[in-house]
C-alpha positions as CSV (number, residue, x, y, z in Angstrom):
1,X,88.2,-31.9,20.3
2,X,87.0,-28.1,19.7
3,X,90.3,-26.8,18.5
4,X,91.2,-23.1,18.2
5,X,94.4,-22.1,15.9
6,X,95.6,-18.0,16.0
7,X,97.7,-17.0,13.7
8,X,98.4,-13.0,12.8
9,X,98.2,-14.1,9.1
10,X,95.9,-16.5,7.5
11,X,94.5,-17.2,3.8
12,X,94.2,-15.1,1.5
13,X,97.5,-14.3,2.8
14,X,100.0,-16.6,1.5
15,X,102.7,-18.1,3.2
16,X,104.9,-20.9,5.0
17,X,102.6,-20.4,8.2
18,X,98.9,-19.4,6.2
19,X,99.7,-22.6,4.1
20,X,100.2,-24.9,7.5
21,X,97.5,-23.6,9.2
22,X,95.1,-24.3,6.5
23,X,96.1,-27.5,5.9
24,X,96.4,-28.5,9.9
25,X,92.9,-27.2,10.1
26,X,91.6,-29.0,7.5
27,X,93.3,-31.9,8.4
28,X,92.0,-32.0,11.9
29,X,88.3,-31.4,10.2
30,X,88.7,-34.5,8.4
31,X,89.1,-36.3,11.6
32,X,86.3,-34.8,13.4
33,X,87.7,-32.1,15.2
34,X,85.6,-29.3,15.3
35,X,88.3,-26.2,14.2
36,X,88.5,-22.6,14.7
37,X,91.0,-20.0,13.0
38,X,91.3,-16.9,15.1
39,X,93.6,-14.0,12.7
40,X,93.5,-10.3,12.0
41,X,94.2,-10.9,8.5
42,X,91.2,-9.3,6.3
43,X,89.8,-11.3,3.7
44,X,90.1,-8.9,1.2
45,X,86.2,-10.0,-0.2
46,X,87.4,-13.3,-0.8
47,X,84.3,-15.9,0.8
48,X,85.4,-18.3,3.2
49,X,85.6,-22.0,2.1
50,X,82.3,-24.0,2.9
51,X,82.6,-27.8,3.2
52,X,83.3,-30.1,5.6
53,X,87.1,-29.7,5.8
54,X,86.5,-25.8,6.5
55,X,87.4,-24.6,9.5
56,X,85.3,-21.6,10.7
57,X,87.1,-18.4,10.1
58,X,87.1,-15.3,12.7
59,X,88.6,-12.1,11.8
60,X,88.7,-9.1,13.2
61,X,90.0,-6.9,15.9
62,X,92.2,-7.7,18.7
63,X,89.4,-6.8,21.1
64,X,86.7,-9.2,19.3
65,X,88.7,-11.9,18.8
66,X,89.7,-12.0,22.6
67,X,86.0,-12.1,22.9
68,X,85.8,-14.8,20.5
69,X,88.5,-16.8,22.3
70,X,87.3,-16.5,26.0
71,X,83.5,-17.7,24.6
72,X,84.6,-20.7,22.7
73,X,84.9,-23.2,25.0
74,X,88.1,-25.0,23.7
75,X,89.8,-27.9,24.5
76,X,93.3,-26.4,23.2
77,X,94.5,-23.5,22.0
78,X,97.0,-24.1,19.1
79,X,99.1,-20.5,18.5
80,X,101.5,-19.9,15.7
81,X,103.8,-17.6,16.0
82,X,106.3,-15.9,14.0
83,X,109.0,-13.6,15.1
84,X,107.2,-10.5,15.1
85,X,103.3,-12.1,15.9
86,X,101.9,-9.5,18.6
87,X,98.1,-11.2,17.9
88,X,99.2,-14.6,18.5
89,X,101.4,-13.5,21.8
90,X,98.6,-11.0,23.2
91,X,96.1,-13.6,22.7
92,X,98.2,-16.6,24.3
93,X,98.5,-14.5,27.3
94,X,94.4,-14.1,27.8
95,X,94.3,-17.9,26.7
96,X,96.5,-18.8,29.6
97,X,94.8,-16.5,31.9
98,X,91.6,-18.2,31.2
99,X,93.3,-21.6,32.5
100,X,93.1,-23.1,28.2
101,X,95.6,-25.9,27.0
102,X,97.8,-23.6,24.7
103,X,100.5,-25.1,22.7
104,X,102.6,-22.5,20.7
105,X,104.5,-23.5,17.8
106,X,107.4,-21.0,16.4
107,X,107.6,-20.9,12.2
108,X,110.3,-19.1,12.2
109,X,114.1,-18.5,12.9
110,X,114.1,-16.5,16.7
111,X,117.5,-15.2,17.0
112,X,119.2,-17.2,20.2
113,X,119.9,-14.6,22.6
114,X,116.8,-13.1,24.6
115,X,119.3,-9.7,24.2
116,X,118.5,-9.5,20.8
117,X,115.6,-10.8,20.2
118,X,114.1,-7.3,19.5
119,X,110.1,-7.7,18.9
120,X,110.1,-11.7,19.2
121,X,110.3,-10.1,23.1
122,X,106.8,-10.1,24.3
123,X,106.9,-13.9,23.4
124,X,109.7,-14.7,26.3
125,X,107.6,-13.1,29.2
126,X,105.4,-16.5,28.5
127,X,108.4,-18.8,29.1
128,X,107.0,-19.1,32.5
129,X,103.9,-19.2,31.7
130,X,101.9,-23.0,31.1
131,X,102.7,-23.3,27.1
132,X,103.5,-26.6,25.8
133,X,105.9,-25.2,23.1
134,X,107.3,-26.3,19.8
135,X,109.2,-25.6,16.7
136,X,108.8,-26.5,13.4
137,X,112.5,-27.6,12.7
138,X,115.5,-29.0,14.7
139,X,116.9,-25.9,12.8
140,X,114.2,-23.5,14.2
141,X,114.0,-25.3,17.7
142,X,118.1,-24.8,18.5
143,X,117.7,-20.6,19.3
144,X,114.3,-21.0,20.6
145,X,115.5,-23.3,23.2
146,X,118.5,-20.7,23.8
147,X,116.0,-17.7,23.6
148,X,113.5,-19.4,26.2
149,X,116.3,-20.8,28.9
150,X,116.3,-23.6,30.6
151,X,112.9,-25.3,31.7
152,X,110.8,-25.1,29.2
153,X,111.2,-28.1,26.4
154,X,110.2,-27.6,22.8
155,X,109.3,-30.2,20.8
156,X,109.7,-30.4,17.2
157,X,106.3,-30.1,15.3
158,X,107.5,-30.6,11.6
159,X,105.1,-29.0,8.8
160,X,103.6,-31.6,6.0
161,X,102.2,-31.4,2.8
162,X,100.2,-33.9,0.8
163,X,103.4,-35.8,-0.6
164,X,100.9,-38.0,-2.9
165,X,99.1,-34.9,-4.1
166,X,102.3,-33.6,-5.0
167,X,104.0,-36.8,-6.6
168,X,100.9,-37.2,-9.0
169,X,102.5,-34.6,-10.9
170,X,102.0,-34.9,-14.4
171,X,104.5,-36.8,-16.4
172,X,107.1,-33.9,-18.4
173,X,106.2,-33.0,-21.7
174,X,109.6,-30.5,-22.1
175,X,108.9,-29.8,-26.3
176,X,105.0,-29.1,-25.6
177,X,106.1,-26.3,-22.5
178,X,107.9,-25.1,-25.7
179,X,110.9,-24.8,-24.0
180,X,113.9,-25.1,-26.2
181,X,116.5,-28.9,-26.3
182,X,118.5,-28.9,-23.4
183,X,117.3,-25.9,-21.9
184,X,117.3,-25.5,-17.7
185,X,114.9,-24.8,-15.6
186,X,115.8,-23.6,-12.4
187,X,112.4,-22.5,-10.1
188,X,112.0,-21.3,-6.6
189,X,108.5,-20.4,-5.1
190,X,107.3,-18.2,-2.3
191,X,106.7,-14.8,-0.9
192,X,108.8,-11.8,-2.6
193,X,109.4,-10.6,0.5
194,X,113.2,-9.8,2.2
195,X,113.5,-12.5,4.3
196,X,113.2,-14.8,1.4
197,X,115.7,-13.5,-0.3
198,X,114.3,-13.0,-4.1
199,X,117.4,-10.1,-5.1
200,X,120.3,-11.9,-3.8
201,X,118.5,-14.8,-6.0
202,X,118.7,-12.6,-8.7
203,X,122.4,-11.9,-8.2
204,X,123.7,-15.6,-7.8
205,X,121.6,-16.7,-10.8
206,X,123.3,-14.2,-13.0
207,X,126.6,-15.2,-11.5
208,X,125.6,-18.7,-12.3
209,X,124.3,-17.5,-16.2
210,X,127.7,-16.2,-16.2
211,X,130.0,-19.3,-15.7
212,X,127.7,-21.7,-17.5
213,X,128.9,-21.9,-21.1
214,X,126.1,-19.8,-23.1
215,X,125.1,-22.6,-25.3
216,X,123.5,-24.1,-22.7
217,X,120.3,-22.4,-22.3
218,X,119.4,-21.8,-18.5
219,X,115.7,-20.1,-17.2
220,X,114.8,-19.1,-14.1
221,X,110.9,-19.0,-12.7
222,X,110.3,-17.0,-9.6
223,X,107.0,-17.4,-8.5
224,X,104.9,-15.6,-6.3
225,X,104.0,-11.9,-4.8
226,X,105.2,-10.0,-2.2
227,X,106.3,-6.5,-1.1
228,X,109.6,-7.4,-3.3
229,X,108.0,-8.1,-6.6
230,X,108.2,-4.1,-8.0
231,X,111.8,-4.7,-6.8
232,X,112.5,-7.4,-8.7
233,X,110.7,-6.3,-11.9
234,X,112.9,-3.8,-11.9
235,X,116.1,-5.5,-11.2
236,X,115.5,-8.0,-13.9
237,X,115.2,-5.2,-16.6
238,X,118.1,-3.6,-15.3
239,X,120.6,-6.4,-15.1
240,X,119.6,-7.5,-18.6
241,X,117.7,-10.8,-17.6
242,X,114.4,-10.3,-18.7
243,X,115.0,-12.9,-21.9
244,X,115.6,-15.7,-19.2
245,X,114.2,-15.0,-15.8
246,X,110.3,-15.5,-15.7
247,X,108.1,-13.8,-13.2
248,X,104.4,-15.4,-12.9
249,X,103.1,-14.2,-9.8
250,X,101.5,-16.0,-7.6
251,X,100.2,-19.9,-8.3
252,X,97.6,-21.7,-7.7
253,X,98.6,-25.0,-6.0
254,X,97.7,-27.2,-9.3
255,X,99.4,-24.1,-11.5
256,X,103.1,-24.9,-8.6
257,X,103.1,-28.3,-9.1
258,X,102.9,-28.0,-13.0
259,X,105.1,-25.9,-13.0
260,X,107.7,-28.2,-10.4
261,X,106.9,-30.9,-13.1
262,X,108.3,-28.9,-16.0
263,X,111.3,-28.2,-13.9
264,X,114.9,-29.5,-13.3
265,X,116.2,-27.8,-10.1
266,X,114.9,-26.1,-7.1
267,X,116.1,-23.4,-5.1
268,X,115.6,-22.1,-1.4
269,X,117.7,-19.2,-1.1
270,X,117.1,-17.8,2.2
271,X,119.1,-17.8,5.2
272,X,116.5,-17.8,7.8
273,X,114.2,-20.9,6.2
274,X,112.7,-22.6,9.5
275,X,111.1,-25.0,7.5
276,X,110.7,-24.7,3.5
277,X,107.4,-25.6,2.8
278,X,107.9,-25.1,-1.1
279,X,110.9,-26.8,-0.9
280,X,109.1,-29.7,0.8
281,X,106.5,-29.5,-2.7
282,X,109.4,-29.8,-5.1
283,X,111.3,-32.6,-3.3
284,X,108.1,-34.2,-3.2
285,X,107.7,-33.9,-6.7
286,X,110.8,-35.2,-7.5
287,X,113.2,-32.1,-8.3
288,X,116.7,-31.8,-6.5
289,X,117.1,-28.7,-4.3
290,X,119.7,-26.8,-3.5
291,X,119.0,-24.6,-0.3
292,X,121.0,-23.2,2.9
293,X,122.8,-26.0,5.6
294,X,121.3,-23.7,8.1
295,X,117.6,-23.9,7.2
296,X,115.0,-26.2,8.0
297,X,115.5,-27.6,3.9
298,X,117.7,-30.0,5.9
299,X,115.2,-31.6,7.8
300,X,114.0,-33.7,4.7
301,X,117.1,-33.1,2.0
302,X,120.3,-35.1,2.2
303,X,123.4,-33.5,1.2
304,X,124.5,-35.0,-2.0
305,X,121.7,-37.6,-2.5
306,X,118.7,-35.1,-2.5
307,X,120.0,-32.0,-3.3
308,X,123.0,-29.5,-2.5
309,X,123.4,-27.7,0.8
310,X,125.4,-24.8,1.3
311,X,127.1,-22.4,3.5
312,X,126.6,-18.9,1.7
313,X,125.8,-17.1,-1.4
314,X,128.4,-18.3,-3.5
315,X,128.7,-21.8,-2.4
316,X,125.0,-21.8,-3.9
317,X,126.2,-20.3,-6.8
318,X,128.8,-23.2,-7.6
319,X,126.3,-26.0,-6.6
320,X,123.7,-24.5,-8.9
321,X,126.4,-24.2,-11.6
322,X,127.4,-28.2,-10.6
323,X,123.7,-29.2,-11.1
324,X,123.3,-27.2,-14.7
325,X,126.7,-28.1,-16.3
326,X,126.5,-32.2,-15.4
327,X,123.2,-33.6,-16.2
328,X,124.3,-37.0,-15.0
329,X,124.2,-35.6,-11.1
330,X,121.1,-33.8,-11.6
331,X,119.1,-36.3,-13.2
332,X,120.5,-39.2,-10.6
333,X,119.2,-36.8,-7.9
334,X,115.5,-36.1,-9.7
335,X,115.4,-40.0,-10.4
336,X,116.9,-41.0,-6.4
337,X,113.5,-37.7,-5.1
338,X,111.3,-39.4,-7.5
339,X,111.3,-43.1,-6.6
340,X,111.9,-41.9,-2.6
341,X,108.9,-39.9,-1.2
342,X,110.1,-37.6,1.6
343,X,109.1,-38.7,5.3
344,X,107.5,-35.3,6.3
345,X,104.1,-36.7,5.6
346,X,100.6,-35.3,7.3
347,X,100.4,-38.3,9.7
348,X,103.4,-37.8,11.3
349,X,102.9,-33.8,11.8
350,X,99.2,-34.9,13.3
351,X,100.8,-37.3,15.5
352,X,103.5,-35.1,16.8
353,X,100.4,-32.2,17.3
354,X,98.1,-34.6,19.2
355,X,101.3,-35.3,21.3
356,X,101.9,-31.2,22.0
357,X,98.2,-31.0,22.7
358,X,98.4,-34.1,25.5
359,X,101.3,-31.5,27.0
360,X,99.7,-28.9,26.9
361,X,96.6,-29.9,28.6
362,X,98.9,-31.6,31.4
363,X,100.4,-28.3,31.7
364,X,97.0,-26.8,32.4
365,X,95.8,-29.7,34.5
366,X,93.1,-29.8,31.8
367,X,92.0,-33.3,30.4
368,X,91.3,-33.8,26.6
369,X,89.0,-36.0,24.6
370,X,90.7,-39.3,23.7
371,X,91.1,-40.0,19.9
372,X,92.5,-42.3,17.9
373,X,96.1,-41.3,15.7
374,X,98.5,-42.8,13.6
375,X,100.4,-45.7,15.6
């Protein structure tokens, strides 16, 4: 198929929905597809990836990449979509108006009342429209389905990651990280941004520092970079953490999963998580995670046997608290994540995707190519 994904932010970008589309892309390379990117993000002199798992790239203006899209002959049009994503909606409008298969996936949390939906808007006027639509969570999928009405049905298009990749880890090596006996190490990775949550992190962790029994030696790493990060520089120094709160930057994906491996405990602690991508990386590695009930973290952890899920800020400081103080529970947890690989793998998100792209083209009374998937 000649497959064309828009997304408003792509690579070098990082995120829940750059990560996905890069990996879906490459993904579909791998099986022949031949795979565009459409996205106004710049690439900030960075090169495009070569190879045969590159999709090609187009950036640019809203005008040129309508130009782009109405040229380029596709068999679907795949849009992701965020809550505020006026690229992806403007260009599924001119898809649609060109007669293309367009299935639209929503990333994120829409609120569930087309009231108050506030810029996520624009994207109900194509409710009637021929979109095969999807979320990426039964979490995500519940206020979309409010937001859009009845009529249209939405699917549930999980994200993957590369659960072996991930579980080849390397073994723990706790005295060569130089990290002192019995110390705990608490990580959570992603964007610094608001929505993620990175102060309020800040604020249950040294509620958590505070009820823990200072002999045991607790560190927390948040990783990555964001509008927050000056933010939470700041905050650090000023609440006195700086001795036990760690702030590398952003990773590389090999640099994350060392770092998962030299970890005890996970933590998600936003509120609006459709998914949890990273979280996905450190169950897969093998670490329990504590995250929100209402988030998409539920989709592959199980209260109690996986991890912790919780209802607000200071149920998440007691289960982190729980996990530190009684290493019995945590490490039962790590040992139950490491032996059981998570079912959110690639072949299921590609088989789900090859079943939104059958609907979609029925929807535009369009025929696809017939390939082969995962039975």
């Amino acid at each position: 198929m000649r497959i064309a994904h828009i997304s408003d932010a792509y690579l070098p970008r990082l995120g829940g929905i750059e990560t996905l589309v890069s990996g879906l892309a490459g993904h579909q390379r791998r099986a022949g597809h031949e795979v565009h990117v459409l996205t106004g993000t710049r690439s900030r002199g960075t090169r495009e990836p070569v190879g045969p798992d590159a999709p090609v790239v187009h950036r640019g203006s809203p005008t040129g990449l309508l130009s782009d899209l109405r040229s380029g002959q596709f068999d679907v049009v795949h849009v992701h979509a965020s809550v505020f994503s006026p690229l992806a909606m403007s260009l599924t409008v001119a898809a649609c108006a060109a007669d293309l298969s367009v299935a639209l996936t929503v990333h994120s949390m829409w609120p569930g009342h087309p009231a108050i939906i506030g810029p996520a808007g624009f994207g109900l006027r194509l409710r009637h429209r021929p979109v095969a639509w999807s979320a990426v969570s039964r979490a995500a999928a519940g206020p979309l389905r409010r937001a859009l009405g009845p009529g249209p049905a939405v699917d549930i298009v999980p994200n993957a990651v590369d659960v072996d990749w991930w579980r080849a880890a390397p073994a723990r090596q706790r005295e060569d990280a130089g990290r002192p006996a019995g110390e705990v190490v608490i990580t959570s990775l992603g964007r610094l941004a608001g929505r993620k949550r990175p102060l309020p992190l800040l604020r249950v962790m040294a509620a958590v520092r505070r009820q823990v029994d200072p002999s045991v030696p607790i560190r927390l790493v948040l990783a990555g970079e964001g509008p927050q990060l000056g933010r939470v520089r700041r905050a650090v120094s000023a609440w006195g953490m700086s001795s036990w709160v760690e702030l590398p930057g952003r990773l590389s994906p090999v640099q994350a999963r060392d770092l998962l491996s030299r970890s005890d405990v996970y933590v998600a602690p936003a509120d609006l998580e459709s998914f949890g991508i990273a979280a996905l990386e450190a169950r897969s590695v093998g670490l329990p995670v504590v995250a929100k009930r209402a988030s998409g973290v539920g989709e592959f952890v199980e209260h109690g046997r996986e991890g912790l899920l919780v209802g607000s800020d200071l149920d998440m400081v007691h289960a982190l608290t729980a996990l530190v103080t009684d290493t019995d529970r945590r490490t039962t947890m790590a040992a139950h994540n490491a032996a059981t690989p998570p079912s959110t793998t690639w072949d299921e998100a590609l088989l789900r995707t090859d079943r939104l792209y059958r609907r979609a083209a029925e929807l535009a009374e369009r025929s696809l190519p017939m390939v082969e998937v995962p039975a």
